[in-house]
C-alpha positions in Angstrom: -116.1 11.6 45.9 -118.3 12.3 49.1 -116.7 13.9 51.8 -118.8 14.1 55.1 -118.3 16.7 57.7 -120.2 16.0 61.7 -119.9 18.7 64.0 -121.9 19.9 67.1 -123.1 23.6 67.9 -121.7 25.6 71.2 -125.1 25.7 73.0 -125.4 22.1 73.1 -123.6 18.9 73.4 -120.5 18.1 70.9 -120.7 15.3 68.8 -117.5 13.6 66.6 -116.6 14.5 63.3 -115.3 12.6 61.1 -113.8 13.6 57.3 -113.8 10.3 55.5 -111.5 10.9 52.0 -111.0 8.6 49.6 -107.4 8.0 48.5 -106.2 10.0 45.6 -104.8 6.5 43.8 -108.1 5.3 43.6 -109.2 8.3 42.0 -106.5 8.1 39.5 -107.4 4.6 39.1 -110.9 5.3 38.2 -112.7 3.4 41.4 -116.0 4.7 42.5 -115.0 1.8 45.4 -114.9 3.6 48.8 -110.8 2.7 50.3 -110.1 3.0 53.8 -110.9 6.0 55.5 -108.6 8.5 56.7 -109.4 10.5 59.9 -108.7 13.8 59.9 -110.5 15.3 62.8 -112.3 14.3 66.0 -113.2 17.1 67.9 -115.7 17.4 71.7 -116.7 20.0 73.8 -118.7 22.8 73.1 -116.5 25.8 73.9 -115.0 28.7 71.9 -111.4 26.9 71.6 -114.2 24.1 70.1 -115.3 26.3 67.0 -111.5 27.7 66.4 -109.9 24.7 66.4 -112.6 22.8 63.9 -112.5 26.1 61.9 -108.7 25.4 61.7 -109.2 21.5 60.7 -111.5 22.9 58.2 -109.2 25.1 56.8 -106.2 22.6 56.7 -108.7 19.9 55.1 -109.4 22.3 52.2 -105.8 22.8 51.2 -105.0 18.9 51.8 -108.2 18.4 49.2 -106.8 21.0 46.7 -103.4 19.6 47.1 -105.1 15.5 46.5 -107.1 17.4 43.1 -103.7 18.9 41.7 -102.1 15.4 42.1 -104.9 13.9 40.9 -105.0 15.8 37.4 -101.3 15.8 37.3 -101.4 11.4 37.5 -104.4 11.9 35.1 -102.5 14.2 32.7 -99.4 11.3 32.9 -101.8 8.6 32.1 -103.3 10.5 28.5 -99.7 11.4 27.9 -98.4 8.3 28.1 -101.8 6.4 26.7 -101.0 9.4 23.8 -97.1 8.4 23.2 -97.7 4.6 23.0 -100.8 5.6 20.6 -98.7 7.5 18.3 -95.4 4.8 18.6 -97.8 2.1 17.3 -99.2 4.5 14.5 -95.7 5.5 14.0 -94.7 1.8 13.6 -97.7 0.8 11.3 -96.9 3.4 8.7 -93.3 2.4 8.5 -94.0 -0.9 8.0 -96.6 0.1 5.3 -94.1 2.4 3.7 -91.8 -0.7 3.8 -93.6 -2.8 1.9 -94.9 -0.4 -0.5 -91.0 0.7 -1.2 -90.4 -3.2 -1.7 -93.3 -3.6 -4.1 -92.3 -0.7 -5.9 -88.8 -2.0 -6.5 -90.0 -5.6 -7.3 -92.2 -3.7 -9.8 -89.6 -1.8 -11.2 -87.2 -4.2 -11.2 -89.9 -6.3 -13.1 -90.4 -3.5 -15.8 -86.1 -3.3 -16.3 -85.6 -6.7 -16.6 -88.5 -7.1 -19.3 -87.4 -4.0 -21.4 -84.1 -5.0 -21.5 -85.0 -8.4 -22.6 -87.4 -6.0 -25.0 -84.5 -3.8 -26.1 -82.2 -7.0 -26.7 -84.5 -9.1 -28.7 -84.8 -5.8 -31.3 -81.1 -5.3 -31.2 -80.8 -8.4 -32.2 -83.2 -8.6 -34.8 -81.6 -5.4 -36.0 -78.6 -6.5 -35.9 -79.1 -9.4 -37.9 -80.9 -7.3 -40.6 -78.3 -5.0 -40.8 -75.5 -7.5 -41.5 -77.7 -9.6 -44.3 -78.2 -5.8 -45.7 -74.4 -5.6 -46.0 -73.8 -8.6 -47.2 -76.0 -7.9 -49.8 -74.3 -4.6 -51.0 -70.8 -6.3 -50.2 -72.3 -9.2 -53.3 -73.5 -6.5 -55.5 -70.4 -4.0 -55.3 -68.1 -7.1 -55.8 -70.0 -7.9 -59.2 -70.2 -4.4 -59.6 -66.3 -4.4 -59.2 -65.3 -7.3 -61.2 -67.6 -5.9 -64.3 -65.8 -2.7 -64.4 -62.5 -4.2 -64.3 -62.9 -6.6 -66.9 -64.8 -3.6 -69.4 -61.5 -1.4 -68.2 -59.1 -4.7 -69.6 -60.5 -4.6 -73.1 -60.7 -0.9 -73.1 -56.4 -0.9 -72.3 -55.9 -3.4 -74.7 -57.9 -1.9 -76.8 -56.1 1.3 -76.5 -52.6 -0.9 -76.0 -53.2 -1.8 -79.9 -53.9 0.9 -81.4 -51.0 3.0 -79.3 -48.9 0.6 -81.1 -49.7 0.5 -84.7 -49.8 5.0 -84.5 -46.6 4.2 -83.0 -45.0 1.7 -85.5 -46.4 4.5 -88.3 -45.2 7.3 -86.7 -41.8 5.5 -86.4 -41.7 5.0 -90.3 -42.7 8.9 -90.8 -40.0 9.8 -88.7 -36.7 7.3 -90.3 -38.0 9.2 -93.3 -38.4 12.6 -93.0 -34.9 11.9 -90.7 -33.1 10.6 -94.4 -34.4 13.2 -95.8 -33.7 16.2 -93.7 -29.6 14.4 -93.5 -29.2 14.8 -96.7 -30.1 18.3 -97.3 -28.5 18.6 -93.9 -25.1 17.3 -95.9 -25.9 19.1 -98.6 -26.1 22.4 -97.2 -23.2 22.1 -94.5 -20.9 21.3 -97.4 -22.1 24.8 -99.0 -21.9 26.1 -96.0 -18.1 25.0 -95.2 -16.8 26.4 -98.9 -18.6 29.6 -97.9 -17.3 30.2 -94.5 -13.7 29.0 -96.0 -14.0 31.8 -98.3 -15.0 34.5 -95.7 -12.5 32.9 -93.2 -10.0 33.3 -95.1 -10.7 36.9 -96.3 -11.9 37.7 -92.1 -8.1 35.9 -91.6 -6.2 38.4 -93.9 -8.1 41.6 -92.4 -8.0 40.5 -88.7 -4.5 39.5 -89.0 -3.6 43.0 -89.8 -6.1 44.5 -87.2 -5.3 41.7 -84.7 -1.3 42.8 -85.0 -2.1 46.7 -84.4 -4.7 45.5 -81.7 -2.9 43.6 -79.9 0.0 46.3 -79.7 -2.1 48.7 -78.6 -3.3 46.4 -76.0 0.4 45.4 -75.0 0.7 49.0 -74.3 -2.3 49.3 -72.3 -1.4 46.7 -70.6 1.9 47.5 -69.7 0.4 51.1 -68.6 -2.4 49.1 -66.5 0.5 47.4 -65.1 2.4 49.5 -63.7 -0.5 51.4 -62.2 -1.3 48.5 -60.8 1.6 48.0 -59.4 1.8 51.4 -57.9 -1.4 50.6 -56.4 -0.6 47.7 -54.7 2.2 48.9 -53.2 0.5 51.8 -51.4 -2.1 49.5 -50.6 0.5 46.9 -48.7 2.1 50.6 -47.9 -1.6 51.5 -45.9 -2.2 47.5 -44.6 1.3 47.8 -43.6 1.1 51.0 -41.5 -2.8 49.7 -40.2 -1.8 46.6 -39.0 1.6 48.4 -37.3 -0.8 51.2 -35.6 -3.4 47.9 -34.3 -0.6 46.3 -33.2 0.4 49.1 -31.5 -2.7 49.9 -29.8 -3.1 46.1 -28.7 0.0 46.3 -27.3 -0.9 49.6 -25.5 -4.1 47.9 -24.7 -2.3 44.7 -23.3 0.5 47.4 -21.2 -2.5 49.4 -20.1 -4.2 46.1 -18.3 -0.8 44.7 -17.4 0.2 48.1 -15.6 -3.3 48.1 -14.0 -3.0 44.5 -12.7 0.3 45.5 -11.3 -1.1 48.7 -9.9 -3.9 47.1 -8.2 -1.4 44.2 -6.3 1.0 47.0 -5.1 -2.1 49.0 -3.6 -2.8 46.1 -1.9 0.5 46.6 0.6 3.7 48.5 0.7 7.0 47.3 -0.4 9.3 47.9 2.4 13.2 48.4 2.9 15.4 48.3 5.2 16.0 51.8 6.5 18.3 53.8 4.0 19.0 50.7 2.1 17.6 48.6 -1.0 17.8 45.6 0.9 13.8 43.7 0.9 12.1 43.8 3.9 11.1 40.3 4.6 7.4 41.3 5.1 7.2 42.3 1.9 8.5 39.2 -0.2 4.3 37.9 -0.4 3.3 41.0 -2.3 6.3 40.6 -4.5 5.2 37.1 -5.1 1.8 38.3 -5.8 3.4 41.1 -8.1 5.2 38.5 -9.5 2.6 36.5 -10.1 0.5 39.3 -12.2 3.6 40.2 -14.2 3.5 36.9 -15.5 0.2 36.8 -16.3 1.0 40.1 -19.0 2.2 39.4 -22.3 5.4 37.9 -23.0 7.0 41.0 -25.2 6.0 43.6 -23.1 8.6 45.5 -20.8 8.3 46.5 -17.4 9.9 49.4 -16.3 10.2 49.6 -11.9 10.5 52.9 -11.0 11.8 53.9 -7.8 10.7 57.1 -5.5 12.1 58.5 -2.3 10.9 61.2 0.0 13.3 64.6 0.8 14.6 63.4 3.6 18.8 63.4 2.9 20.3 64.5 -0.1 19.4 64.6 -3.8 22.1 63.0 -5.1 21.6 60.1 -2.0 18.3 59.7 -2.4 18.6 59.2 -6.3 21.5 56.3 -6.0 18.6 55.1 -2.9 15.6 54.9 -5.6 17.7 53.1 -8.6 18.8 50.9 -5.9 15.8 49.7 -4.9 13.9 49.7 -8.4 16.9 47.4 -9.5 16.4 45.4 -5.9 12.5 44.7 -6.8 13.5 44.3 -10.5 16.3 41.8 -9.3 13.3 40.0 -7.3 10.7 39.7 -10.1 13.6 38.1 -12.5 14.3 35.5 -9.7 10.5 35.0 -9.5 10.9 33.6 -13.3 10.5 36.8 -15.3 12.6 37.5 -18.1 15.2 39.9 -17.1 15.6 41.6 -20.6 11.8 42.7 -19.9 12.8 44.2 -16.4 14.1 47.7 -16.1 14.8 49.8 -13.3 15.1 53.9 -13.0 15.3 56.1 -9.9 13.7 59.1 -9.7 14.5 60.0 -6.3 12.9 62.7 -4.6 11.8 64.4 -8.1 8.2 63.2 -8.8 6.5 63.7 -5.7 3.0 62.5 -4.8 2.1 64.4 -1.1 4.0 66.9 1.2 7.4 66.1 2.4 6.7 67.8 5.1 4.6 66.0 7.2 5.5 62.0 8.0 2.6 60.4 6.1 3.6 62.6 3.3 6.9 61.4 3.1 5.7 57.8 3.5 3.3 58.0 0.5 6.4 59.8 -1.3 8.5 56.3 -0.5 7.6 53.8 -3.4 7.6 51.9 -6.1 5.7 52.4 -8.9 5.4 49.8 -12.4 5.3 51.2 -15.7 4.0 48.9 -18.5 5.2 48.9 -22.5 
């Protein structure tokens, strides 16, 4: 790039000056070709304002230059960078396609190799296979020969064996029928000796154990008759001790059996209060539920238990009032239970009046705790 600068001196006459530059495109482009010129100054005159103002032009013409160079490199720089990245895509490009084809020639190759040792593998399979099954059939022959030999050598040897079992057994038979005769008759022989002896001693045995027999079997008569009667005495405490056991069981089932049916009965009448009209035995009609519900657990107890309703009253009146009061009522519930469908020879009623006592009499919920009816089971 020329740049040319034309200026004139104060002490004589100003001339033009021109800055010719050449545009910073062409410079990118690489053209030494001169473009059209831009003016950037014309000054005249010869005067101090002259030299400032060409000093200033000067000045600005420098920075516009720098500014044109920065632009320039920067366009340059652009250029290798993107001269660089196509470079690099097509080298990129090249080497994937050879990578390509080597990965298909590889397979092809491999693929090649497979196929030809499995065809390899196959053919020896098959030869081996063949080999294997003409070996067997081989050994299958022989062991059938084999077979059939030792079958027919084990057939004469049974036979064989069959014989001669049976002539040892026809002898052995003969040895036997005699040596059977023989051992009969001495057999008979002796046994009739043996019967005239045994006669003989029998009848001597008969004579002495007739005699001991009679005093034996006296004394065992008596020993009998004493075992007997101890016997007998024996049982009869032991039925005597079963008798009493079995009474005392019973009895404490049936104490058991009360126990729960007095506790069922106790547990319903906690449940409320049996009420009456005032200085009466009549029911209170509030009261006829829990009488069913008593009624209902009496009939749950045992059949031959007894229930016994006692009746209580609090001090209030007289002794001999409040006694006739209690039986009243007891017999009033008792009454109500029989109508309810239990038995009335298993219902009794007692008064007790004012006499058995459970809190003071003198204070109001005293006397109503002392107002009651209680259930005694037996």
């Amino acid at each position: 790039m020329t740049i040319k600068v034309f200026h004139a001196s104060a002490a004589t006459s100003i001339f033009a000056g021109l800055v010719l530059l050449m545009p910073a495109a062409a410079i990118a482009a690489g053209s030494s070709a001169p473009s059209a010129p831009i003016i950037l100054a014309q000054a005249s005159g010869s005067t101090a304002d002259d030299a400032a103002r060409i000093a200033q032009e000067e000045e600005s013409f420098m920075k516009l230059l720098a500014e044109q160079r920065r632009e320039e490199a920067e366009a340059k720089a652009a250029a290798e960078a993107a001269k660089k990245a196509a470079a690099e895509k097509a080298e990129q490009d090249r080497v994937a396609r050879e990578e390509a084809e080597f990965l298909q020639f590889l397979a092809d190759q491999r693929r090649q190799e497979a196929e030809a040792k499995a065809a390899a593998e196959a053919a020896k399979k098959a030869a081996s296979e063949k080999a294997e099954q003409e070996r067997v059939a081989r050994e299958e022959e022989e062991f059938l020969k084999f077979l059939a030999e030792q079958r027919r050598q084990e057939a004469e040897a049974k036979a064989a064996a069959e014989a001669k079992a049976a002539a040892e057994a026809a002898q052995k038979a003969a040895a036997e029928k005699a040596e059977q005769e023989r051992v009969a008759r001495e057999e008979e022989e002796f046994l009739k000796f043996l019967a005239e002896q045994r006669r003989q001693e029998a009848e001597a045995k008969a004579a002495a154990e007739a005699a001991k027999k009679a005093a034996a079997e006296k004394a065992e008569q008596e020993r009998v008759a004493r075992e007997e009667e101890e016997f007998l005495k024996f049982l009869a405490e032991q039925r005597r001790q079963e008798a009493e056991a079995k009474k005392a069981a019973a009895e404490e089932k049936r104490k058991a059996q009360a126990a729960l049916c007095e506790q069922r009965l106790t547990e319903v009448g906690r449940s409320g209060t049996i009420q009456f009209t005032s200085s009466s035995a009549g029911i209170a009609d509030a009261s006829k539920a829990l009488l069913d519900k008593l009624a209902e657990a009496a009939s749950a107890c045992e059949k031959e238990l007894s229930i016994q309703v006692d009746g209580h009253t609090d001090s209030t009146g007289s002794d001999a009032l409040n006694m006739r009061l209690s039986q009243d009522r007891a017999q009033s519930v008792a009454n109500y239970l029989a109508a309810k469908g239990i038995a009335a020879e298993r219902l009794t009623a007692r008064g007790f009046g004012e006499t058995k006592p459970v809190a003071d009499n003198r204070s109001k919920a005293g006397r109503a705790k002392n107002r009651r009816i209680e259930f005694k089971v037996n």
